[in-house]
Structure formats: structure tokens, C-alpha cells
TITILUM-333672 format. One line per 4 residues: number of its first residue (from 1); for each residue z, x, y negated of C-alpha. Coordinates in steps of 0.5 Angstrom, whole numbers, plus 500, padded with zeros to 3 digits. Layout:
TITILUM-333672
NUM> Z,X,Y; ... $
***
This chain:
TITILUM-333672
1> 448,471,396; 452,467,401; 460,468,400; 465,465,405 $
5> 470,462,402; 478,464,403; 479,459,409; 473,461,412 $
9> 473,469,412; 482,468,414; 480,464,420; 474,470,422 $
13> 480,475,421; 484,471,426; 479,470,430; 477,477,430 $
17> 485,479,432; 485,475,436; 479,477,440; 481,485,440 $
21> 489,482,442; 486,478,447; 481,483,450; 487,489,450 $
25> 490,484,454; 485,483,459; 484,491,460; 492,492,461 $
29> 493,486,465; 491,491,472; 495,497,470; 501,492,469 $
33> 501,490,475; 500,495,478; 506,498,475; 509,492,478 $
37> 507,494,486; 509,501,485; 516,498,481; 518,494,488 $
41> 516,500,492; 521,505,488; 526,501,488; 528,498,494 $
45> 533,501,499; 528,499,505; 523,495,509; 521,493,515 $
49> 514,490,517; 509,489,522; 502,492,521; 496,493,525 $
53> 492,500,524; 485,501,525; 482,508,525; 478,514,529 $
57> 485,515,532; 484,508,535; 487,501,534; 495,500,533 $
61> 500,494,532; 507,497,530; 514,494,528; 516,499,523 $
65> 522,500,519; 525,505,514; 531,507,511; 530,510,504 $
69> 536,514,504; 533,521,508; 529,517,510; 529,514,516 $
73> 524,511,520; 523,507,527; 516,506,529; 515,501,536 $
77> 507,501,538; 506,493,540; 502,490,545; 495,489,543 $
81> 495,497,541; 489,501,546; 495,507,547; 502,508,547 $
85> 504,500,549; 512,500,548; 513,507,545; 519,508,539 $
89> 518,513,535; 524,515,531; 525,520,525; 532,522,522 $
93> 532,528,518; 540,529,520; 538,529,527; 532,534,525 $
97> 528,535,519; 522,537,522; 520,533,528; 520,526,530 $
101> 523,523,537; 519,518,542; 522,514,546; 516,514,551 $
105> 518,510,559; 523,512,561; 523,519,558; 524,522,551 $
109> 520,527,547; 521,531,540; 513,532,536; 513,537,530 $
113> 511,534,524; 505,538,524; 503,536,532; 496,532,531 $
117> 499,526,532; 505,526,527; 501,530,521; 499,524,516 $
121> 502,518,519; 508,514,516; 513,517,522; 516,520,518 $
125> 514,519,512; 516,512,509; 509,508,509; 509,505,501 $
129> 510,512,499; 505,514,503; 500,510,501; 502,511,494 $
133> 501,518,494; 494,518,497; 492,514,492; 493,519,486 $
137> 487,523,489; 483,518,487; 484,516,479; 481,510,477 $
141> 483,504,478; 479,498,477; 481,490,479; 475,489,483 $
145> 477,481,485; 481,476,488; 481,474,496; 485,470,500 $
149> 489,474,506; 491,470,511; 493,464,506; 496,469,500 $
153> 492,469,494; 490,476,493; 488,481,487; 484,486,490 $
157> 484,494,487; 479,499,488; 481,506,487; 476,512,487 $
161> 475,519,485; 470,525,486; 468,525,493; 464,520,496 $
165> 471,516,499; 474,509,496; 481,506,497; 481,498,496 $
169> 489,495,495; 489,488,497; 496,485,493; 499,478,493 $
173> 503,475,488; 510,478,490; 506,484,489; 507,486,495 $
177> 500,490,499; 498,486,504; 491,490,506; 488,497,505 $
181> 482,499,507; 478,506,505; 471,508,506; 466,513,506 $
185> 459,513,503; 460,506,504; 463,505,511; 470,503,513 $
189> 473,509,516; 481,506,516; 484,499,515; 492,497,515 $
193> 493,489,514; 501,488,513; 505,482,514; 512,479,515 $
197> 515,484,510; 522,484,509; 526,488,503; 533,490,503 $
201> 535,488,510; 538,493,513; 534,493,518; 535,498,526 $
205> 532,505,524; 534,508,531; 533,507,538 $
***
């Protein structure tokens, strides 16, 4: 009968802890990093961003900033956008907490918050957040690669859930999102891409 000898079986331990170790961190490494994204999110004091925004709702270009206190939020629509070129939409809840301003030409406007265009939009809700809570409907996550965004080295995540939607996360090393996309029985029904993102800036929330 074979018999391995001290050092060998040792060393096959070893190899086997290891193995087990390295394959535990491999599979936390994802929710780690996340983790990461989410931290930054939660803790800052506020933000601002320029995004552009595809979906059934059209194509959208916005200067965005928000205050976490409140919170307050100054969305301006940017040259390239189909509609609304030069709009200010404001939310501060100390003005009202259930509706929003526009500043719309030379006029101004309030919308509810349940008005079309407000409902599911960051308005008056902080856009991170937002994505965020969006994502805890679809519960599993997966690392479904790396891609370059716009010169940044990215981890992408894929979310999904029950139905037939899926929810992908561009991430760069800052562990700041970058890309969102969501689709539905394969085809792509709303992309946000992120860029020039400043953290704790104190940046202008009002008109």
C-alpha cells in the first residue's frame, strides 16, 4: 500500500487550506467590494456629477448636485438633451416637501412628486441612493467582468432577480459607478453613464 510520507501529506494540507482560503477569497472579493460602493455612497455629505440618461423618456444631459441633509437637490438639463435645454429643477424640503421647482425660460413651475415626470426620477431623491435602492429588488449579484469606460478600468456587476429585468454596474477603482444599464428579456430599456464626480464639495443646490 502507498503511503505518503509526513512532509508529503503536510505539504498536501497546506495545499489544500490554501486552496479552500484562496477560492473563500475569490468568492468575497464581489460582495467586498461592493460593499466598498455602497460605503462611499452612504457617507458622504454630497455630490455633484454630470450624467447622461437614455431611456422611453428620451435622451437627457444634466448637471446634478445634491446636499445629503434634506436632502437638496439642483438638477440643470444640458445642451444635447431632446427637451427641456436650460431647465433648473430644484428640491428642498424646507421650501416643500412634496414637490419640486423648475425653473423653466423665463418662468417658474412647482410639480408634485407624484407628477409623471418627477415619479422615479433623482428630482428629488438623491441619485446614488436611488440606484441603490433599485438594486435590492433584484438579489443576486454576480462580477460579470472588466471593461474600459472612457479610459477607467472597470468592474462590472450584474444584478437580477425574478423577472425577466437585469441590472449591470459599471464600478472604477475609486469605487465610484460610472455605467448603469438595465435591460429586459435582453434588450436595453435605460443607460445613465456618470462622469466628472466630486465628493464633498459643497457644491450649489439652489436656483
Amino acid at each position: 500500500m502507498f503511503r505518503l510520507s509526513p512532509k508529503m501529506a503536510m505539504a498536501m494540507v497546506m495545499v489544500m487550506i490554501f486552496g479552500l482560503n484562496l477560492a473563500i477569497q475569490v468568492q468575497a472579493a464581489p460582495d467586498g467590494d461592493w460593499n466598498a460602493v455602497k460605503a462611499r455612497i452612504e457617507s458622504a455629505r454630497d455630490y455633484t456629477l454630470k450624467y447622461d440618461y437614455s431611456s422611453e423618456r428620451g435622451v437627457l444631459k444634466f448637471d446634478y448636485s445634491v446636499s445629503l441633509a434634506g436632502p437638496r437637490i439642483r438638477t440643470e438639463v444640458l445642451r444635447g438633451s431632446s427637451r427641456n435645454v436650460g431647465s433648473i429643477v430644484v428640491y428642498d424640503p424646507s421650501f416643500a416637501a412634496d414637490k419640486v421647482r423648475a425653473k423653466v425660460g423665463m418662468g417658474r413651475i412647482t410639480r408634485g412628486l407624484d407628477h409623471p415626470d418627477v415619479v422615479g426620477t433623482p428630482f428629488f431623491q438623491p441619485l446614488f441612493t436611488m440606484i441603490l435602492n433599485e438594486l435590492k429588488s433584484y438579489p443576486t449579484m454576480k462580477v460579470a467582468g472588466t471593461e474600459n469606460v472612457r479610459g477607467q478600468q472597470t468592474t462590472v456587476y450584474e444584478f437580477s432577480g425574478t423577472s425577466a429585468t437585469e441590472y449591470r454596474v459599471w464600478v472604477n477603482a475609486n469605487h465610484e459607478m460610472v455605467r448603469t444599464e438595465k435591460k429586459r428579456a435582453g434588450k436595453v430599456i435605460e443607460t445613465r453613464d456618470f462622469r466628472q464626480i466630486r465628493w464633498n464639495c459643497d457644491p450649489k443646490v439652489g436656483f
